[in-house]
BAGU-823186 format. One record per residue (C-alpha): residue in three letters; z, x, y; residue number from 1. Coordinates in steps of 0.2 Angstrom, whole numbers, always signed. Layout:
<recs>
{rest=ALA; w=Z; u=X; v=Y; nr=NUM}
...
</recs>
This chain:
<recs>
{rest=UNK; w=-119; u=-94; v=+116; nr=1}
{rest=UNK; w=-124; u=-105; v=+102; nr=2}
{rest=UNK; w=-108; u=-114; v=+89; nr=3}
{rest=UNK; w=-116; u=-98; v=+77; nr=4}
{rest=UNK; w=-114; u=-84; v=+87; nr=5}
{rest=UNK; w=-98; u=-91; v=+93; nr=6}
{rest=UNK; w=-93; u=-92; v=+75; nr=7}
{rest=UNK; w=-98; u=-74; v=+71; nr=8}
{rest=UNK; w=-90; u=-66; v=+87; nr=9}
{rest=UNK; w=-74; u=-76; v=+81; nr=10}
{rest=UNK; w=-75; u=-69; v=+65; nr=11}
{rest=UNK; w=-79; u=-51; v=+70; nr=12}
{rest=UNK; w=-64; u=-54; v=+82; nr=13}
{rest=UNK; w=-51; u=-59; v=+68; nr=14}
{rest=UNK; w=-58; u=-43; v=+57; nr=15}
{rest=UNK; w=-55; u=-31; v=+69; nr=16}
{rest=UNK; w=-38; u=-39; v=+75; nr=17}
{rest=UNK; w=-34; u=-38; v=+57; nr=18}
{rest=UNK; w=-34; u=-20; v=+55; nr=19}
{rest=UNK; w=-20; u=-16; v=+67; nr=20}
{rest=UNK; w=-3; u=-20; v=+71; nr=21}
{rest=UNK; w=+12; u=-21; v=+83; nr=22}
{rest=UNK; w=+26; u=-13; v=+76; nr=23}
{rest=UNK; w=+41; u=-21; v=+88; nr=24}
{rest=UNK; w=+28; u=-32; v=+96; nr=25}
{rest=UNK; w=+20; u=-17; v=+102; nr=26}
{rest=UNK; w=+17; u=-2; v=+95; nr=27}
{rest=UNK; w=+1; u=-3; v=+91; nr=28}
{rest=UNK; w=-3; u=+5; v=+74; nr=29}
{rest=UNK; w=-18; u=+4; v=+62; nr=30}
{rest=UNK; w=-14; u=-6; v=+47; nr=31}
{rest=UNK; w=-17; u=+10; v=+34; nr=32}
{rest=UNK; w=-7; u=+26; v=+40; nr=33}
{rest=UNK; w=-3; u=+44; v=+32; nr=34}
{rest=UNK; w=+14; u=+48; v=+23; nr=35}
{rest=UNK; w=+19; u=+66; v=+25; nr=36}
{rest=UNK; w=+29; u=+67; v=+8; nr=37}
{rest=UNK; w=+18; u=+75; v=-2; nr=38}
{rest=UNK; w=+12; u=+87; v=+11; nr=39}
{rest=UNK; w=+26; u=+101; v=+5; nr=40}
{rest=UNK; w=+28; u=+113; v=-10; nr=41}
{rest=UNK; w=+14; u=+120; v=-19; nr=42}
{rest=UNK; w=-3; u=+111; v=-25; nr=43}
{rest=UNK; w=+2; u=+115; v=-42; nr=44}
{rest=UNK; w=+21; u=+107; v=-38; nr=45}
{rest=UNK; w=+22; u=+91; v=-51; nr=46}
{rest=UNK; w=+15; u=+74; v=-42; nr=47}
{rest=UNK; w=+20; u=+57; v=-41; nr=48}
{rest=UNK; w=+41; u=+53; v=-39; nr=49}
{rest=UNK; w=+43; u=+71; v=-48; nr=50}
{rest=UNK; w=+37; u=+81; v=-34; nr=51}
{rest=UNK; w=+51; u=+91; v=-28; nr=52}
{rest=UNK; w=+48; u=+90; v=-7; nr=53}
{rest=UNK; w=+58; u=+106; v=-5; nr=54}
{rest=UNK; w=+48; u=+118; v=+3; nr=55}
{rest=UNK; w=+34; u=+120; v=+17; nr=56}
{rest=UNK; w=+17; u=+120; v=+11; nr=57}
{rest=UNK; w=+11; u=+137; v=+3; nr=58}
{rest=UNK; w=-7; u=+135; v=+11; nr=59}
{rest=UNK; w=+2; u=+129; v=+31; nr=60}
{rest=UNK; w=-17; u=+130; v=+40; nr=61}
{rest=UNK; w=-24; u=+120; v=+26; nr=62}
{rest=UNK; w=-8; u=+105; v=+29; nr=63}
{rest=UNK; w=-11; u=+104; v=+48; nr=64}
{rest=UNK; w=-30; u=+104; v=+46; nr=65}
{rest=UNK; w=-26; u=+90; v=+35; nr=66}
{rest=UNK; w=-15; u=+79; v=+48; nr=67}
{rest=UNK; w=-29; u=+81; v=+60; nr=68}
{rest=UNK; w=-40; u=+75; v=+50; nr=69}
{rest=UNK; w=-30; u=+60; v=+49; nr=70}
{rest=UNK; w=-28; u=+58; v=+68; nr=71}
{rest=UNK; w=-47; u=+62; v=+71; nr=72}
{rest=UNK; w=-51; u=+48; v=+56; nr=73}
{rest=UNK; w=-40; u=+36; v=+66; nr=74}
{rest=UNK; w=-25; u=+35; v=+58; nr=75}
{rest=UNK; w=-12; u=+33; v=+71; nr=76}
{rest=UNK; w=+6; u=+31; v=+61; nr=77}
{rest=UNK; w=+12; u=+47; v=+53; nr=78}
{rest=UNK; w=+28; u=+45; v=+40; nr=79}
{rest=UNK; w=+40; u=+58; v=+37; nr=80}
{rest=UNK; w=+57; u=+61; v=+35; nr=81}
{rest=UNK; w=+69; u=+74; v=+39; nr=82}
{rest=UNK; w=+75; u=+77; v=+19; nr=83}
{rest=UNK; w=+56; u=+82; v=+16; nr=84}
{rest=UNK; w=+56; u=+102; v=+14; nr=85}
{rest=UNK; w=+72; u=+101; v=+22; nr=86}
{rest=UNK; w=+65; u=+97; v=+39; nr=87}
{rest=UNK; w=+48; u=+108; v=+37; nr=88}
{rest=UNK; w=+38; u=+93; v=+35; nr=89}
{rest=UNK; w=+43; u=+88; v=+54; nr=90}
{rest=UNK; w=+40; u=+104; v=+61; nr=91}
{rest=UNK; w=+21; u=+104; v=+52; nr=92}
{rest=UNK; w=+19; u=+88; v=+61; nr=93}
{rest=UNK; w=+24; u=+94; v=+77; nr=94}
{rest=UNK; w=+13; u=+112; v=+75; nr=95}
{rest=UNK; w=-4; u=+100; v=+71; nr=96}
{rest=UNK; w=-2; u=+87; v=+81; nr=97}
{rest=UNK; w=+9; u=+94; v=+99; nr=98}
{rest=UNK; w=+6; u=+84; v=+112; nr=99}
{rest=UNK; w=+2; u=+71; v=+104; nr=100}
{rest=UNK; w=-12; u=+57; v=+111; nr=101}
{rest=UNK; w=-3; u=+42; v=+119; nr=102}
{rest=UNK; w=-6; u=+30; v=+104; nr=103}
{rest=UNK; w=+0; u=+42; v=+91; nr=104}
{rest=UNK; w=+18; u=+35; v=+80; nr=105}
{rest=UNK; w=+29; u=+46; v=+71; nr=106}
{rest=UNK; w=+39; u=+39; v=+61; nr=107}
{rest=UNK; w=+55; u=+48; v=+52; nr=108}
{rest=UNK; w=+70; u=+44; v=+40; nr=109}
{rest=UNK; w=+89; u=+53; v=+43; nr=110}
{rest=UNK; w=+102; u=+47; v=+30; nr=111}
{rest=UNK; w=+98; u=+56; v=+15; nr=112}
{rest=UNK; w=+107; u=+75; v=+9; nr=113}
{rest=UNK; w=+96; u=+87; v=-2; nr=114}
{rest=UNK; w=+109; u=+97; v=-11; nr=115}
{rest=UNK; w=+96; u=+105; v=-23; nr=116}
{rest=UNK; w=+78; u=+100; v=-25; nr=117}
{rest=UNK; w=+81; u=+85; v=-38; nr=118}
{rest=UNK; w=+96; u=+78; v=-30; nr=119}
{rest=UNK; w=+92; u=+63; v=-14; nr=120}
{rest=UNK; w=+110; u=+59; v=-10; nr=121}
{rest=UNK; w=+112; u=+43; v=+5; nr=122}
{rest=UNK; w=+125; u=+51; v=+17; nr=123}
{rest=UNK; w=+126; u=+37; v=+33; nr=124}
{rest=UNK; w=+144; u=+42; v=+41; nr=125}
{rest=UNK; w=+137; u=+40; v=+59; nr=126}
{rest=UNK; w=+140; u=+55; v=+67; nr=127}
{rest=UNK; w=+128; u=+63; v=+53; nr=128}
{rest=UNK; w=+117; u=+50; v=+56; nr=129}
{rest=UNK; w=+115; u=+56; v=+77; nr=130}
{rest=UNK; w=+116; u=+75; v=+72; nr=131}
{rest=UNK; w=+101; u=+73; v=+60; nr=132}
{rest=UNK; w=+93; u=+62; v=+72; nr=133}
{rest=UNK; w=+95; u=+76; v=+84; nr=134}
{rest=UNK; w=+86; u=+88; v=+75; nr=135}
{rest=UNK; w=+73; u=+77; v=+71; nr=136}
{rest=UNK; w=+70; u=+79; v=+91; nr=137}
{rest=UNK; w=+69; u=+96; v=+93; nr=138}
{rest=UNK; w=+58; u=+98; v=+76; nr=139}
{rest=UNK; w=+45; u=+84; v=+82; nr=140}
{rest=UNK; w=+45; u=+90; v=+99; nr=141}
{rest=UNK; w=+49; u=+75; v=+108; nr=142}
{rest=UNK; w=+64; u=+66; v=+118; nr=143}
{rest=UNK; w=+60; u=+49; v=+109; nr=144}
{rest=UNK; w=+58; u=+45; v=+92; nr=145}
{rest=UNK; w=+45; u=+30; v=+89; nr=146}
{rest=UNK; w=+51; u=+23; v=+73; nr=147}
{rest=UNK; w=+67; u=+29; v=+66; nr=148}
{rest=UNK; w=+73; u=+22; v=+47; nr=149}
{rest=UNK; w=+91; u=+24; v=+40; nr=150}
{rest=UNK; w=+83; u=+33; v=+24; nr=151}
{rest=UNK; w=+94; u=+23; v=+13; nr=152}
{rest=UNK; w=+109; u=+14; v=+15; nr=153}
{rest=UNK; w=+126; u=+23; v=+9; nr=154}
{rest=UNK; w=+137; u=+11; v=-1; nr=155}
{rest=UNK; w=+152; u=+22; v=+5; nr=156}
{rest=UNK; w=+149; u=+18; v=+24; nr=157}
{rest=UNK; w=+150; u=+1; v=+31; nr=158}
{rest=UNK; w=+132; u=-4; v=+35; nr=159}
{rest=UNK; w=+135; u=-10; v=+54; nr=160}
{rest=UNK; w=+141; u=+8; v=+57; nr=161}
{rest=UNK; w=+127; u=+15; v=+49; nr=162}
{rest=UNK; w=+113; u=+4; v=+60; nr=163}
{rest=UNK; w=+124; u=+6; v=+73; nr=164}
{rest=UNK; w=+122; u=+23; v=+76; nr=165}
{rest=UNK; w=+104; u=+21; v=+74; nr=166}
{rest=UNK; w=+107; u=+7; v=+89; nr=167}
{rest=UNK; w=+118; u=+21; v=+99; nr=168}
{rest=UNK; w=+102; u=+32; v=+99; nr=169}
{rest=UNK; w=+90; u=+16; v=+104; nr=170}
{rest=UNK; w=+102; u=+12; v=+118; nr=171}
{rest=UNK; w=+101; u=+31; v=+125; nr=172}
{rest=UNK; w=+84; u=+32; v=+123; nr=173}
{rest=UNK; w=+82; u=+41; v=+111; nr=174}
{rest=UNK; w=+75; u=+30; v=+96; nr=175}
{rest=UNK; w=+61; u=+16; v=+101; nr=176}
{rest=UNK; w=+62; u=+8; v=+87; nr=177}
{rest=UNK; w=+72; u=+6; v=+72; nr=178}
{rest=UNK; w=+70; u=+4; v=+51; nr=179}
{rest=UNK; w=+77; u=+1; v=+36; nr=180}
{rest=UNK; w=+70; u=+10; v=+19; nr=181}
{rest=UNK; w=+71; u=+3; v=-1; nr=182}
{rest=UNK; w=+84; u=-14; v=+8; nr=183}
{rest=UNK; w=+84; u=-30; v=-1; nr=184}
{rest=UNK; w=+83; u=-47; v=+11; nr=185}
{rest=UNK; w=+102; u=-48; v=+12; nr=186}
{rest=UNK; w=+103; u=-31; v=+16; nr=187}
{rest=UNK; w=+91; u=-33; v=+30; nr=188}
{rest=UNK; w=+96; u=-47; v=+34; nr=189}
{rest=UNK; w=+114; u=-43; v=+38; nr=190}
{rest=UNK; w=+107; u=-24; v=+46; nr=191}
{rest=UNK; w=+100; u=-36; v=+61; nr=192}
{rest=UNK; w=+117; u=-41; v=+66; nr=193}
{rest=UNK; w=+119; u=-26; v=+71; nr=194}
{rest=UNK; w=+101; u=-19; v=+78; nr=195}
{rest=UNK; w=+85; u=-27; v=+80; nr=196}
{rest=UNK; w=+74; u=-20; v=+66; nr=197}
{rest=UNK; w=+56; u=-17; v=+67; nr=198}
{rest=UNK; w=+52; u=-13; v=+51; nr=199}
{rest=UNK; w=+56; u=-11; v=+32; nr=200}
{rest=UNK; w=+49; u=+6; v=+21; nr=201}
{rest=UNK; w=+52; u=-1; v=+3; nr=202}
{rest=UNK; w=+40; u=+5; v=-14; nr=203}
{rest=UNK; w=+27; u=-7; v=-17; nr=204}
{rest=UNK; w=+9; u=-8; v=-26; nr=205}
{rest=UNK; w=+0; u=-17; v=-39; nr=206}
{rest=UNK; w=+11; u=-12; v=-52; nr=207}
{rest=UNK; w=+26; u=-11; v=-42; nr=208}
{rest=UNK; w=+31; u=-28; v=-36; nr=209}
{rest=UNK; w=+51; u=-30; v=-34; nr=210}
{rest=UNK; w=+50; u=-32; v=-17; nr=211}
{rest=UNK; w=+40; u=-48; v=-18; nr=212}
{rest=UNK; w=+57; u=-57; v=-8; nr=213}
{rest=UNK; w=+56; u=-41; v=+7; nr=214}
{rest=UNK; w=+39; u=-44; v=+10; nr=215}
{rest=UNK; w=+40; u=-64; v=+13; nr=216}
{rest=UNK; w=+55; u=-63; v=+22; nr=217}
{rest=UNK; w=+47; u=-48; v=+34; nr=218}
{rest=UNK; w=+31; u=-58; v=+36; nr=219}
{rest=UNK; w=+40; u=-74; v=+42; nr=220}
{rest=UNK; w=+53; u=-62; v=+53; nr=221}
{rest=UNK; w=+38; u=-50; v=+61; nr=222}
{rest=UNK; w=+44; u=-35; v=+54; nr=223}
{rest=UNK; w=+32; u=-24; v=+47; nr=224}
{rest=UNK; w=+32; u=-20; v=+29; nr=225}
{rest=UNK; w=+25; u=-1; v=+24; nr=226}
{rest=UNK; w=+23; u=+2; v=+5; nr=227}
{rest=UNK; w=+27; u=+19; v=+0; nr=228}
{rest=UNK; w=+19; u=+25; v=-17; nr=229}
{rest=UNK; w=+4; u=+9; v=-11; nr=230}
{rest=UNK; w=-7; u=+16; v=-25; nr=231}
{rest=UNK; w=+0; u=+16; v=-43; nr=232}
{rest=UNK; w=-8; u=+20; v=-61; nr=233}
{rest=UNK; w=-9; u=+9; v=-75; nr=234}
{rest=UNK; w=-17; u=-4; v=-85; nr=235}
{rest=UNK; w=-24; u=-15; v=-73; nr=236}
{rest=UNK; w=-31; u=+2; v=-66; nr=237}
{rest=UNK; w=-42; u=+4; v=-83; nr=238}
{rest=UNK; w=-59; u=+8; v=-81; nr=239}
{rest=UNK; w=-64; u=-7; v=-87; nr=240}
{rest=UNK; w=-51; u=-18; v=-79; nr=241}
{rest=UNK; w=-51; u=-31; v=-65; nr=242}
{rest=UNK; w=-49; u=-17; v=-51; nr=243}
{rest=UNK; w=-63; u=-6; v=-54; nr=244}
{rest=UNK; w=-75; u=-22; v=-56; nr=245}
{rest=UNK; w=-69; u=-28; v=-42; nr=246}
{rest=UNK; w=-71; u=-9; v=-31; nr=247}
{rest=UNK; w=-89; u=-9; v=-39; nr=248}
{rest=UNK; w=-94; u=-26; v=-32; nr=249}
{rest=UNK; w=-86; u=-18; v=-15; nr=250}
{rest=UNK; w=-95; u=+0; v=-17; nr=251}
{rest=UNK; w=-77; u=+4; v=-16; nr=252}
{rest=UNK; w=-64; u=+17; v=-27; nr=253}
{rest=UNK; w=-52; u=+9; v=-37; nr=254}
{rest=UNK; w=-39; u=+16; v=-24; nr=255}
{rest=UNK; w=-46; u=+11; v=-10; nr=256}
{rest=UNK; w=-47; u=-8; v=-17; nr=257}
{rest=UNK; w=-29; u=-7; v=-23; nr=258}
{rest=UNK; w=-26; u=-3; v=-4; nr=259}
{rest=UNK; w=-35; u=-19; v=+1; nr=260}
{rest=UNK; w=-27; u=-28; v=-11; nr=261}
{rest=UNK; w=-10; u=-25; v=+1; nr=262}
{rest=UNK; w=-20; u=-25; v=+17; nr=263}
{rest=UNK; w=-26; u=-43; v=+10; nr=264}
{rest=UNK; w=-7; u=-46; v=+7; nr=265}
{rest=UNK; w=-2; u=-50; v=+23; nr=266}
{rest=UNK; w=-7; u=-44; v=+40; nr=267}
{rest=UNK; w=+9; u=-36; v=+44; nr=268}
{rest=UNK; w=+10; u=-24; v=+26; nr=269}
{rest=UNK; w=+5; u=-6; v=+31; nr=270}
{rest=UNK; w=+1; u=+5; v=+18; nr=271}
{rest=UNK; w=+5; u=+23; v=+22; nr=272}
{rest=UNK; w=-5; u=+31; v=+7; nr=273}
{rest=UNK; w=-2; u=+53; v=+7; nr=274}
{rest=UNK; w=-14; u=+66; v=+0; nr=275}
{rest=UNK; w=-15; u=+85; v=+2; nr=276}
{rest=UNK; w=-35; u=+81; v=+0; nr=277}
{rest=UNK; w=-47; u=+75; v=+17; nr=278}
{rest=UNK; w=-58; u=+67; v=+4; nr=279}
{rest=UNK; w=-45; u=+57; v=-2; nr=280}
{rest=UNK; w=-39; u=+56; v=+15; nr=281}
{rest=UNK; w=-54; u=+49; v=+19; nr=282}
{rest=UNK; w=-56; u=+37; v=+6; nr=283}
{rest=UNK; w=-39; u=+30; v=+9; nr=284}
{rest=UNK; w=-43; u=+28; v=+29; nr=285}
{rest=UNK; w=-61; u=+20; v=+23; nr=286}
{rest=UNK; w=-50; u=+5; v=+14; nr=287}
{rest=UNK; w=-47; u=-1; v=+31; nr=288}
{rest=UNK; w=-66; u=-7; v=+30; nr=289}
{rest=UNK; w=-66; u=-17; v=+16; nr=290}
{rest=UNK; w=-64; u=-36; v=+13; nr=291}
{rest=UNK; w=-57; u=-42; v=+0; nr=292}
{rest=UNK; w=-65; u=-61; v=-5; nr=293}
{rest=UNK; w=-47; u=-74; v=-7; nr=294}
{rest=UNK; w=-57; u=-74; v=-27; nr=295}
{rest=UNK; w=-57; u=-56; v=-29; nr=296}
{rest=UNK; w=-38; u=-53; v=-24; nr=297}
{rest=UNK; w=-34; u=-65; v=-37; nr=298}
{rest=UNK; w=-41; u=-56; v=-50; nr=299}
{rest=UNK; w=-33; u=-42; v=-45; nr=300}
{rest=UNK; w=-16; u=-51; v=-43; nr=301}
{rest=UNK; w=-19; u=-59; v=-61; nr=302}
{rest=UNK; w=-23; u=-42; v=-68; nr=303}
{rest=UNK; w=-8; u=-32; v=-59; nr=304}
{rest=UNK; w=+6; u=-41; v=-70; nr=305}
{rest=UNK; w=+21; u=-29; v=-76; nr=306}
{rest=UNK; w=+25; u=-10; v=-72; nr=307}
{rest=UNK; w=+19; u=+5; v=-71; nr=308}
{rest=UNK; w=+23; u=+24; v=-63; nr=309}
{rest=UNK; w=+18; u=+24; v=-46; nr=310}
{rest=UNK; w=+8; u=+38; v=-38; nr=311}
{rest=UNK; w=+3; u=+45; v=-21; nr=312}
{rest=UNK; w=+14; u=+41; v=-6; nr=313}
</recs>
């Protein structure tokens, strides 16, 4: 083989190696998932951080068409929670996609209380945190979770007792894997006294970027970092910004090159990107496939300064 087709295989190698990773050293996911949140309530139901996530879906063959879709695309890391539809969202998971393929993670939350449909109150005393974790179970139809988060963390509850009934679950083979969602680097930090953690679920986009910290510190540790709300509106989204020039040099969507903007971030950030549409679901999955040149992420970079409401987990 000559130095050139060595070069090439190399470099066809490092692309494709680029688009997965090991989640605990070895799940193997694909580095853009599908996030369930917004796969509840009503089309008309408000979007973004408004949307209530209170009920199932009204149109339930359209949803589970939707998550295959997402499997048969080759997304392979589902996020839900058990607060979403008050445990519905888990269920629809389990309708569409029981038995799932071998490579398939579900990942799932428990640690937050829905007393109305605008309320999201962190409750981690720990024998709520194993009962939830429980019916997370029975709802998924499985006798191990892959990847189980503490939702948030509940400033009324010693956080080591908190991961540590996330630990008892691991220990009893309950729980593969565990997380932490919106932590800071102390926080995480001092969760992995208690529990190995395999990865962190804060928001983060182009226009979102107090997390800056969390996703350094996950990069240097080996813990995957997954954006929630990874596509956000704004000006650097304008139709004649930096984004959409740079999507057009790609033959790209501005989404889908805000998405490779995070793949392009680091390799172990995993966008998990939700839609009740298989053409934006496709979209999203295609963003896998782009490149983004070490110039055109800067302009993006430059361009993605200040904030902005975030949209589309």
């Amino acid at each position: 083989m000559t130095n050139t087709a060595q070069e090439t295989t190399t470099e066809a190698t490092t692309s494709q190696l680029s688009r997965v990773f090991r989640i605990g050293g070895e799940l193997s996911v694909r580095r853009i998932g599908y996030g369930a949140m917004r796969l509840t309530d009503s089309p008309e139901a408000p979007g973004g951080m408004a949307t209530p996530i209170w009920t199932a879906p009204t149109d339930r063959d359209e949803a589970i068409a939707l998550l295959r879709a997402a499997v048969d695309l080759g997304v392979n890391l589902i996020d839900t929670a058990d607060a979403y539809a008050l445990g519905a969202s888990e269920e629809l998971i389990a309708e569409a996609l029981h038995p799932r393929r071998d490579d398939l993670v579900v990942a799932t939350k428990v640690g937050v209380v829905r007393p109305s449909t605008t309320e999201w109150v962190p409750l981690g005393h720990p024998a709520y945190l194993r009962q939830q974790a429980e019916l997370s179970l029975r709802r998924l139809r499985t006798d191990r979770i892959d990847l189980l988060y503490l939702h948030r963390i509940d400033p009324n509850v010693p956080l080591a007792e908190q991961v540590g009934a996330l630990a008892q679950l691991q220990q009893e083979g309950k729980v593969r894997h565990i997380g932490l969602s919106e932590v800071t680097v102390a926080e995480l930090s001092e969760a992995r006294r208690t529990a190995p953690i395999a990865a962190v679920q804060n928001v983060y986009n182009l226009a979102t970027r107090g997390h800056e910290e969390v996703v350094a510190h996950t990069a240097a540790e080996g813990i995957a970092f997954v954006p929630y709300f990874p596509v956000a509106t704004g000006s650097h989204a304008r139709q004649d910004g930096p984004l959409a020039e740079v999507a057009a040099e790609l033959g790209a969507t501005p989404a889908q090159t805000a998405l490779a903007w995070l793949l392009h971030r680091a390799p172990h950030v995993l966008p998990i990107p939700g839609t009740r549409s298989v053409a934006h679901l496709t979209e999203n999955a295609r963003a896998l496939e782009l490149t983004l040149a070490d110039g055109q992420f800067a302009r993006i970079e430059r361009a993605a300064a200040g904030g902005s409401e975030a949209a589309g987990q």
